[in-house]
One Martini backbone bead per residue (centre of mass of N, CA, C, O) as a GRO file, in nm:
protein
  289
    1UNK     BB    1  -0.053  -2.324  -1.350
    2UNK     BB    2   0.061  -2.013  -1.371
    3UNK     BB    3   0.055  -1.702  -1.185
    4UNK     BB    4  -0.014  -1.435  -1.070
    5UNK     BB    5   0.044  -1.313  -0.790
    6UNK     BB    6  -0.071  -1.202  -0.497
    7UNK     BB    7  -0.198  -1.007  -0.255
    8UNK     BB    8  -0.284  -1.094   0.077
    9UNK     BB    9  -0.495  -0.930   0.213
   10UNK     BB   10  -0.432  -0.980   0.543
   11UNK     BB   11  -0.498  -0.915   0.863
   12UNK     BB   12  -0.308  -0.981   1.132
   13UNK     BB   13  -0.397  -1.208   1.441
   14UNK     BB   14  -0.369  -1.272   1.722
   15UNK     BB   15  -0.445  -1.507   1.934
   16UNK     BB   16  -0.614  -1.612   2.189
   17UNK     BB   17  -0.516  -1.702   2.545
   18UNK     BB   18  -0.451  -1.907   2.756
   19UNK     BB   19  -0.218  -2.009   2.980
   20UNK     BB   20  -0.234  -2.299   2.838
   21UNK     BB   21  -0.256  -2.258   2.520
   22UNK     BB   22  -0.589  -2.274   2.492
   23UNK     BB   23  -0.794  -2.177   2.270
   24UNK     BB   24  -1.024  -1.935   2.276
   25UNK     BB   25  -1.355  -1.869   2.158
   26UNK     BB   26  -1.211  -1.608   2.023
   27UNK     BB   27  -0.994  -1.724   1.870
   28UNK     BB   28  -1.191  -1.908   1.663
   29UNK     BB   29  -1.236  -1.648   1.480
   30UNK     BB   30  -0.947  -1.701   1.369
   31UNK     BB   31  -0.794  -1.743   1.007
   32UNK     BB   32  -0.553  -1.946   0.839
   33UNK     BB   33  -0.459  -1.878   0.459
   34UNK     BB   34  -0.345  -2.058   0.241
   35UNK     BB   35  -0.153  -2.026  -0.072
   36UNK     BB   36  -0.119  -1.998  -0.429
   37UNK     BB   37  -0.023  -1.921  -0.779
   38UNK     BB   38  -0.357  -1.993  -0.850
   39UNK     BB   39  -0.584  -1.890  -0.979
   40UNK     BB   40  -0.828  -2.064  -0.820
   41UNK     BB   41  -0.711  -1.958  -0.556
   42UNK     BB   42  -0.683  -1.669  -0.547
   43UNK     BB   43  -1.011  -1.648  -0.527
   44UNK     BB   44  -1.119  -1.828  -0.359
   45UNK     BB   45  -0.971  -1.706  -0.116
   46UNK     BB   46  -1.092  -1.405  -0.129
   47UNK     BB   47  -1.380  -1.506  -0.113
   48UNK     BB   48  -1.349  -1.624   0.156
   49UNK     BB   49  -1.274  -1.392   0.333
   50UNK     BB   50  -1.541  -1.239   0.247
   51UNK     BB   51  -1.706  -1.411   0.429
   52UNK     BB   52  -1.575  -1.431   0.709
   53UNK     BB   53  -1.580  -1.124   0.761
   54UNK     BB   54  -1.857  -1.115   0.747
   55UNK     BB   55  -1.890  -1.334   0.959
   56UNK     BB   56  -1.637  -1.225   1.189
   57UNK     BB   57  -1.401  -1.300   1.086
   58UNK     BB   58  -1.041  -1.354   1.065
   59UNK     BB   59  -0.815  -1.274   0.857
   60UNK     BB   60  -0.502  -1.494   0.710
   61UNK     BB   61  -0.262  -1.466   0.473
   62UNK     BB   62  -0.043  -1.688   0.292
   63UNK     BB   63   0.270  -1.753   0.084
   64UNK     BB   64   0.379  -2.049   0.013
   65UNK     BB   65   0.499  -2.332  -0.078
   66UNK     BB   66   0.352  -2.620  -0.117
   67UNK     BB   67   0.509  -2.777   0.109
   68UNK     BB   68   0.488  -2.589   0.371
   69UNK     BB   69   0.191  -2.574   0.406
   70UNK     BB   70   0.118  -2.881   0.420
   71UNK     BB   71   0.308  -2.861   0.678
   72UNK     BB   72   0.126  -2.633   0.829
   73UNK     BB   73  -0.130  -2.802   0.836
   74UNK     BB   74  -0.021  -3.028   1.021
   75UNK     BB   75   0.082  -2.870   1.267
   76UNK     BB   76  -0.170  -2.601   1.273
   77UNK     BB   77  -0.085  -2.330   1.149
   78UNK     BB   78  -0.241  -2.370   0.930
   79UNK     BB   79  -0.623  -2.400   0.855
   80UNK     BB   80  -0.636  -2.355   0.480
   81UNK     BB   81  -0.702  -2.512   0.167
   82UNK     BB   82  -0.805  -2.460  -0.181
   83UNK     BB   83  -0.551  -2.655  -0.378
   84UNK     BB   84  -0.619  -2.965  -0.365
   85UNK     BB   85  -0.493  -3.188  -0.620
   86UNK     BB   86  -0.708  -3.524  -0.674
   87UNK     BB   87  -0.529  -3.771  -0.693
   88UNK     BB   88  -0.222  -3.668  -0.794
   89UNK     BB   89  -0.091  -3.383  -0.782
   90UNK     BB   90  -0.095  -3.402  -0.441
   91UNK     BB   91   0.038  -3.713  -0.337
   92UNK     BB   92   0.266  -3.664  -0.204
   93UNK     BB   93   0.132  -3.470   0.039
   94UNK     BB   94  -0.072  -3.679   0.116
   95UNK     BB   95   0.120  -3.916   0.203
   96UNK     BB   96   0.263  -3.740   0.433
   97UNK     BB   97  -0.011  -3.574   0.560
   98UNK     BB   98  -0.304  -3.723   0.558
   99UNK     BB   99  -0.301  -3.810   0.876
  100UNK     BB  100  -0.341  -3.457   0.941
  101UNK     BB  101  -0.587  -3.429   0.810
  102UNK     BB  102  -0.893  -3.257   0.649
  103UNK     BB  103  -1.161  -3.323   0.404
  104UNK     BB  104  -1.385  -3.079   0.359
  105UNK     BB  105  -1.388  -3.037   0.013
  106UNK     BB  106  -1.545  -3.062  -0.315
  107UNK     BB  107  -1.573  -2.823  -0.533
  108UNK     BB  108  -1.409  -2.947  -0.809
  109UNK     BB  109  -1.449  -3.196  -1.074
  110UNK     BB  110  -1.300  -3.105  -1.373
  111UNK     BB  111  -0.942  -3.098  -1.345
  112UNK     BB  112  -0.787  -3.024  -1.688
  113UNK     BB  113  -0.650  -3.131  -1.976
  114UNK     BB  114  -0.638  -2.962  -2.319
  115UNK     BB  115  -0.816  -2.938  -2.630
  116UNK     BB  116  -0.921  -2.635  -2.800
  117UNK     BB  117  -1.223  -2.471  -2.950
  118UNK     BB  118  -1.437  -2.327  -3.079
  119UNK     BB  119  -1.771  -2.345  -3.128
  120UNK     BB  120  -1.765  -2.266  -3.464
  121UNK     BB  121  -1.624  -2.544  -3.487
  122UNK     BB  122  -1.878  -2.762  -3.506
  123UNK     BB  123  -1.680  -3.040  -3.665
  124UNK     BB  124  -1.534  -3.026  -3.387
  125UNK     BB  125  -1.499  -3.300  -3.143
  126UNK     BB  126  -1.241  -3.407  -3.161
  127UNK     BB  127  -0.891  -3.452  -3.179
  128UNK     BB  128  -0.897  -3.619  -3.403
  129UNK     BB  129  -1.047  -3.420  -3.620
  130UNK     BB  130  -0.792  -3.231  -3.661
  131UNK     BB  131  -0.667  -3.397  -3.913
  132UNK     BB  132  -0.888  -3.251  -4.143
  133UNK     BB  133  -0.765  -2.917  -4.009
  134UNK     BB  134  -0.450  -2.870  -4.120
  135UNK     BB  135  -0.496  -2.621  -4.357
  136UNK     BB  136  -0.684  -2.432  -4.143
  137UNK     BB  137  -0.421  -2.465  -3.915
  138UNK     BB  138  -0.165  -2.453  -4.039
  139UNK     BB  139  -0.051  -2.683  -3.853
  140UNK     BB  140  -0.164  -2.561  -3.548
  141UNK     BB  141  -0.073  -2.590  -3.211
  142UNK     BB  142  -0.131  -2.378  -2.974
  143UNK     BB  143   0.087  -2.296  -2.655
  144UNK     BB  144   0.304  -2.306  -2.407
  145UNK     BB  145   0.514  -2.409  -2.224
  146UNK     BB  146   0.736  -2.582  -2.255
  147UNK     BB  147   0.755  -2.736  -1.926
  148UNK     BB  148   0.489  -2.811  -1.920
  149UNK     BB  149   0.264  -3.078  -1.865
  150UNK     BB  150   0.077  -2.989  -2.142
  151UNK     BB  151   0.322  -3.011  -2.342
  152UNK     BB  152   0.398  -3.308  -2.289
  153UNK     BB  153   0.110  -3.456  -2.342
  154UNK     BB  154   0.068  -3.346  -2.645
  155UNK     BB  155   0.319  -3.455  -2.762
  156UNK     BB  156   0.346  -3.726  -2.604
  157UNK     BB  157   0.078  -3.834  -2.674
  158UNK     BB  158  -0.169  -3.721  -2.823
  159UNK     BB  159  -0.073  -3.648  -3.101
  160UNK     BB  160   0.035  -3.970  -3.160
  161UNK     BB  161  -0.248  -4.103  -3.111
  162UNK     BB  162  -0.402  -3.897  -3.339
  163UNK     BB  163  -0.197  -3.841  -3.565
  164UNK     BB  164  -0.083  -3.533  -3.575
  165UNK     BB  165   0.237  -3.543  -3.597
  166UNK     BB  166   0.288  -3.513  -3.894
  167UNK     BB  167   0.059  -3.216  -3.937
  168UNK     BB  168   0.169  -3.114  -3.665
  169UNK     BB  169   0.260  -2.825  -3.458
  170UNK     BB  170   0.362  -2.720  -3.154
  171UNK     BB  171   0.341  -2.397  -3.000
  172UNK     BB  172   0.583  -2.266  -2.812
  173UNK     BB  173   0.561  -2.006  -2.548
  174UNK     BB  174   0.294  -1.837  -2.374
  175UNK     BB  175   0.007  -1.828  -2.173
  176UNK     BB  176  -0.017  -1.536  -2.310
  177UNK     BB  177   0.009  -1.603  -2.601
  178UNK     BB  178  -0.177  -1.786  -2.620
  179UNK     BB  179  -0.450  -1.588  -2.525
  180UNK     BB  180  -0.372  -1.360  -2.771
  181UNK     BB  181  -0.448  -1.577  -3.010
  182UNK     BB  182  -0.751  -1.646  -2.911
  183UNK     BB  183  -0.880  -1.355  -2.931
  184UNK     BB  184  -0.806  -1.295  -3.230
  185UNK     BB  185  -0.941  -1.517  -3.350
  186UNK     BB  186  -1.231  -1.501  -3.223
  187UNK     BB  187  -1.264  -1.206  -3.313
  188UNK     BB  188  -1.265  -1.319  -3.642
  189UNK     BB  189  -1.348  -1.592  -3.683
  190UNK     BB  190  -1.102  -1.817  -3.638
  191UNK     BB  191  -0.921  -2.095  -3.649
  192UNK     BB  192  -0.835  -2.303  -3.404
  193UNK     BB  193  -0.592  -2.429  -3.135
  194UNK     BB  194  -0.578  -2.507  -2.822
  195UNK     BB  195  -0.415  -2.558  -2.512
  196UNK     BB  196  -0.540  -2.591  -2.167
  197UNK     BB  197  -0.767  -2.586  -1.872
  198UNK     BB  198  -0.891  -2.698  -1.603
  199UNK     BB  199  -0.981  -2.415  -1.441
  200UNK     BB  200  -1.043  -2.142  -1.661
  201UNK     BB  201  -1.151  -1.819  -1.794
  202UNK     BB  202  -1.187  -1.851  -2.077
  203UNK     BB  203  -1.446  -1.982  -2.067
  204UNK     BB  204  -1.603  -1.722  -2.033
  205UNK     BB  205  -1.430  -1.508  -2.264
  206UNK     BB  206  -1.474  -1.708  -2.468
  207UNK     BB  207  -1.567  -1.918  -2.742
  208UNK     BB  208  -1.452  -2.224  -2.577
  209UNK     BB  209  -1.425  -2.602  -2.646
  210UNK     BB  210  -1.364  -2.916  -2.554
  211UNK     BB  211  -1.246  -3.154  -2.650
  212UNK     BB  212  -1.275  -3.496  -2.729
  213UNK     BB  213  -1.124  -3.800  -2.509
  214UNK     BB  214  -1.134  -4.106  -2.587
  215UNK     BB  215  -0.808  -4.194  -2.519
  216UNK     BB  216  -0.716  -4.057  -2.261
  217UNK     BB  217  -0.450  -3.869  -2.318
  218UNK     BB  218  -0.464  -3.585  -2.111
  219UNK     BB  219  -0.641  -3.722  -1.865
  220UNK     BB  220  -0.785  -3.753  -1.595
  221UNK     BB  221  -0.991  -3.597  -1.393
  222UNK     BB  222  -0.985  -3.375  -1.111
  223UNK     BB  223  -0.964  -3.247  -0.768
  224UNK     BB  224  -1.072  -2.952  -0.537
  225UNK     BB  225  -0.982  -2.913  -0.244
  226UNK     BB  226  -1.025  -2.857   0.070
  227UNK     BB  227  -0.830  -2.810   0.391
  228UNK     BB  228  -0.740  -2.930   0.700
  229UNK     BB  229  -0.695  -2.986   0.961
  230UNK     BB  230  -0.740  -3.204   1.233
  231UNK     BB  231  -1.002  -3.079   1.376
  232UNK     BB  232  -1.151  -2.824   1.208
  233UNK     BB  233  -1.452  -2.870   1.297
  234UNK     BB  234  -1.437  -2.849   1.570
  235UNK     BB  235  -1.287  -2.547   1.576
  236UNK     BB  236  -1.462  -2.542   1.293
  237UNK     BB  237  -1.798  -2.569   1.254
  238UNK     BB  238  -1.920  -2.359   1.095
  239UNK     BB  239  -1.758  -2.383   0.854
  240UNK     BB  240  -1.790  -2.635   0.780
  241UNK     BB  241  -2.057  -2.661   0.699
  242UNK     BB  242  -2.042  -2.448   0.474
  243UNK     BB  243  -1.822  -2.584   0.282
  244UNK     BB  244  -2.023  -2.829   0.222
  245UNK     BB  245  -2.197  -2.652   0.023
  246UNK     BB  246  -1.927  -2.576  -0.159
  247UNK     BB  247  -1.962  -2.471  -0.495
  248UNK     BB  248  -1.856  -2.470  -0.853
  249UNK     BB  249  -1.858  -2.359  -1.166
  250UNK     BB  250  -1.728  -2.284  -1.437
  251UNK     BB  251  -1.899  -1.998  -1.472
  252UNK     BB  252  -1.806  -1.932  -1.203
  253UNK     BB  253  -1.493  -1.947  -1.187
  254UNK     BB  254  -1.465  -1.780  -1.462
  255UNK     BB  255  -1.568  -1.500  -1.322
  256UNK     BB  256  -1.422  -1.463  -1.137
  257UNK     BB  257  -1.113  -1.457  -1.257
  258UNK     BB  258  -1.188  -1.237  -1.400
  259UNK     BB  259  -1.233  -1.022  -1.270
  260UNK     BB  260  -0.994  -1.031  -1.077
  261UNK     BB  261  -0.733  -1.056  -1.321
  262UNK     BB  262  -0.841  -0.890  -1.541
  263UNK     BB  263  -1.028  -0.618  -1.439
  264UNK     BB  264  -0.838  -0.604  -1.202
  265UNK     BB  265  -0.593  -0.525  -1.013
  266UNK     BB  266  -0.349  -0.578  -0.809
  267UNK     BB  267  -0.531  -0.509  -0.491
  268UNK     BB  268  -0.850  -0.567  -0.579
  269UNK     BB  269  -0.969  -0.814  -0.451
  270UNK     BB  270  -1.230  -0.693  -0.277
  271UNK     BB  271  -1.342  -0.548  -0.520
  272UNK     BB  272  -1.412  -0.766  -0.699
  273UNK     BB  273  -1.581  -0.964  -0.530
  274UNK     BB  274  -1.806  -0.771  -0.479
  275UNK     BB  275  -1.855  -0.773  -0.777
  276UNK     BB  276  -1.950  -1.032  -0.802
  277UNK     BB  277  -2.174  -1.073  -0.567
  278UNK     BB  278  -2.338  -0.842  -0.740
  279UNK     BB  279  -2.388  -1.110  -0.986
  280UNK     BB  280  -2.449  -1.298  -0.688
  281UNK     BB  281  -2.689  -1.234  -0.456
  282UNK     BB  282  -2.674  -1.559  -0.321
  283UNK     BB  283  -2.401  -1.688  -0.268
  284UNK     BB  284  -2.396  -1.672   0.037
  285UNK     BB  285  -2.660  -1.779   0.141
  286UNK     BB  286  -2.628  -2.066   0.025
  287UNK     BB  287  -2.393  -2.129   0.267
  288UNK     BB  288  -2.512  -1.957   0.525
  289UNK     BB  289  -2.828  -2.029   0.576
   0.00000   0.00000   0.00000
């Protein structure tokens, strides 16, 4: 689930304290957030970034690796990070530092491995279903990167599980080249099956549903929290709070990733949010009001 990188977009604040280094409360209103290359991270950072600022928040962005932040988070060096993926994806790093950590919230409870179809594709329900549409689609279900987690889960799991082996072949090529021939097909209103992923801006930008996987063959849904450092909360009451009312939808994640990543250039991240807010007026008081 790799994006392209975003600027950082936020101006670095230094903390004020007192002579024994202990933060005053001016200084809890500076807030570093770290982050990752990955599209749902990417926007809820900066829908964040923007919320807080709102709110007189200082925030700073950072930009490590995955191990590093979780490292940053423990020793209280970053503040927030919006895309823990649990229970297994990120579980190395829960397991290590885990009683380090605060678990703020749970934003999204659907982030899974899929394969999907057009909506227009009426009869086809499950993936098993696909068995009876190899002529339809040519024997293809076209895929993203041959090293993906999605692509190894497909080929090992799923199509030999649901009898596909035989009649189909997945296209190992790049998430961009999936994208641009579902947008192809859809736009033709011809059949296809592409593997996918939520959450994920297709699901806003095409008009594609996931099959349905009843031998559960490509991994049951994750979440992805919030957290912070081990006593975010005392530090930050106030966003602590609003944090508990934050959850998006599939179709506010889809539609936000679509404006930041698709509408808007790299380093236009403010203004893409400004305008989903605008097309969403009462998001930021559903949380802070």
């Amino acid at each position: 689930m790799l994006a392209t990188a975003c600027g950082n977009g936020g101006e670095s604040t230094e903390a004020a304290s007192t002579g024994d280094s202990t933060p005053t409360a001016a200084a809890k209103k500076s807030i570093t957030i770290g982050w990752i290359p990955w599209d749902e991270d990417i926007v809820v950072t900066h829908l964040w970034k923007k919320i807080l600022e709102t709110k007189g928040y200082e925030v700073k962005l950072v930009n490590p690796d995955v191990a590093p932040l979780y490292a940053g988070l423990a020793k209280g060096d970053i503040d927030l990070f919006f895309d823990s993926w649990q229970p297994i994806t990120h579980a190395d790093y829960m397991e290590k530092y885990g009683d380090k950590l605060e678990d703020l919230q749970v934003w999204y409870d659907n982030a899974k491995l899929t394969l999907a179809v057009p909506d227009y594709m009426s009869d086809v329900k499950t993936i098993g279903d696909l068995k009876s549409k190899a002529g339809e689609l040519d024997g293809k279900i076209v895929g993203i990167e041959p090293g993906a987690g999605l692509t190894r889960v497909t080929e090992k799991e799923a199509m030999p599980g649901y009898g596909l082996d035989g009649d189909f072949k997945l296209l190992k090529s790049s998430t961009a080249a999936m994208l641009a021939e579902l947008k192809k097909a859809t736009d033709a209103k011809k059949p296809i099956a592409v593997t996918l992923w939520r959450p994920h801006w297709a699901y806003a930008k095409f008009p594609v549903r996931d099959l349905e996987d009843p031998k559960g063959l490509m991994g049951a849904a994750e979440e992805i929290h919030a957290i912070g450092p081990k006593g975010f909360s005392t530090d930050f009451p106030e966003v602590a709070g609003w944090l508990k009312k934050f959850t998006l939808t599939d179709e506010q994640l889809g539609t936000l990733e679509d404006v930041i990543l698709n509408t808007h250039k790299e380093g236009e991240e403010e203004k893409a949010v400004d305008e989903w807010l605008s097309a969403n007026p009462d998001f930021i008081t559903s949380i802070t009001g």
